[in-house]
C-alpha positions as CSV (number, residue, x, y, z in Angstrom):
1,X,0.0,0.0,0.0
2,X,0.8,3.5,-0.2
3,X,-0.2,7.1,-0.7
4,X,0.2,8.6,-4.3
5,X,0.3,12.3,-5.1
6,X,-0.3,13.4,-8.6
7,X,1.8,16.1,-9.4
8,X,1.5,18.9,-12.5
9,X,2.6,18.8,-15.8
10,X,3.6,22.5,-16.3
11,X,6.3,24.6,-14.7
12,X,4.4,24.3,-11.1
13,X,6.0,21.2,-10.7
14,X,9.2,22.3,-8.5
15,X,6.7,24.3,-6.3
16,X,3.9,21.8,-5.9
17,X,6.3,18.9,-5.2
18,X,8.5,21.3,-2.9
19,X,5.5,22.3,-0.6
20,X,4.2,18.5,-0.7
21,X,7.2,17.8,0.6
22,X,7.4,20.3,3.5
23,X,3.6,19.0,4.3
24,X,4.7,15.5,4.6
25,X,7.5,16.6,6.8
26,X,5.3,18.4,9.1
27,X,2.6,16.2,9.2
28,X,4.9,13.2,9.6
29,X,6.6,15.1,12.8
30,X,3.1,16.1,14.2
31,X,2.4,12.3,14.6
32,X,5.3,10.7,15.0
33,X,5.4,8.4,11.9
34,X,8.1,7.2,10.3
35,X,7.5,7.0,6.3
36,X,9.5,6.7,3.1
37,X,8.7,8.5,0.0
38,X,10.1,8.9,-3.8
39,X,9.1,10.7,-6.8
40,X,8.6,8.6,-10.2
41,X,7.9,11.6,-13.1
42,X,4.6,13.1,-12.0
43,X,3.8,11.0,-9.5
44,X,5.1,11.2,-5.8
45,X,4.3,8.1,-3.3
46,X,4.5,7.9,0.2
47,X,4.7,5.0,2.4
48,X,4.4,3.5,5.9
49,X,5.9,0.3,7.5
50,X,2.3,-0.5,9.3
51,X,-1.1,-0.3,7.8
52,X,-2.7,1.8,10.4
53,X,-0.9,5.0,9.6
54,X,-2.7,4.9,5.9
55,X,-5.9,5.5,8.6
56,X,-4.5,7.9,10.7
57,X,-3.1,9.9,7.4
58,X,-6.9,9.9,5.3
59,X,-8.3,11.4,9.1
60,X,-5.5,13.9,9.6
61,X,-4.0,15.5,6.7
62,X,-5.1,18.8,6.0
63,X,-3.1,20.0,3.0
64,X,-5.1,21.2,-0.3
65,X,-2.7,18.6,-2.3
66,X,-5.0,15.7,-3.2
67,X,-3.8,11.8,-2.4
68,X,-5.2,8.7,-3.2
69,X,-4.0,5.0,-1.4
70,X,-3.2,3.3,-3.5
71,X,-3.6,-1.0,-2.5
72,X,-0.7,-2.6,-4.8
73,X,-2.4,-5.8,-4.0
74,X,-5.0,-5.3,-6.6
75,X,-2.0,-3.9,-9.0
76,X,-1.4,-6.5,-12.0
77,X,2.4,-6.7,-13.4
């Protein structure tokens, strides 16, 4: 599982993905929650180690940048 971010395709890019970034930070340091995250083109995901913090981050976050989670076990390769 994890939490994806789609981000611009026009010169906002830098800024969008730079204030996600300082959003994840904070919110990640309000809670306590330790989280990996890496950009792939125009997508950025974030993830957690344990499932529950996928709850706890769809209840909490309060930035304007949409998310989705995304549940790779439905994912076909």
């Amino acid at each position: 599982m994890y939490i994806e971010f789609q981000l611009p395709h026009d010169e906002s890019y830098g800024l969008v993905l730079g204030l996600l970034k300082v959003d994840i930070v904070d919110w990640a340091t309000q809670y306590n929650v330790p989280y990996t995250q890496k950009t792939i083109k125009y997508t950025h995901r974030l993830g957690f180690n344990d499932e529950k913090y996928f709850s706890l981050f769809s209840m909490t976050w309060a930035s304007n940048i949409p998310f989705q989670i995304v549940n790779i076990a439905n994912e076909k390769y």
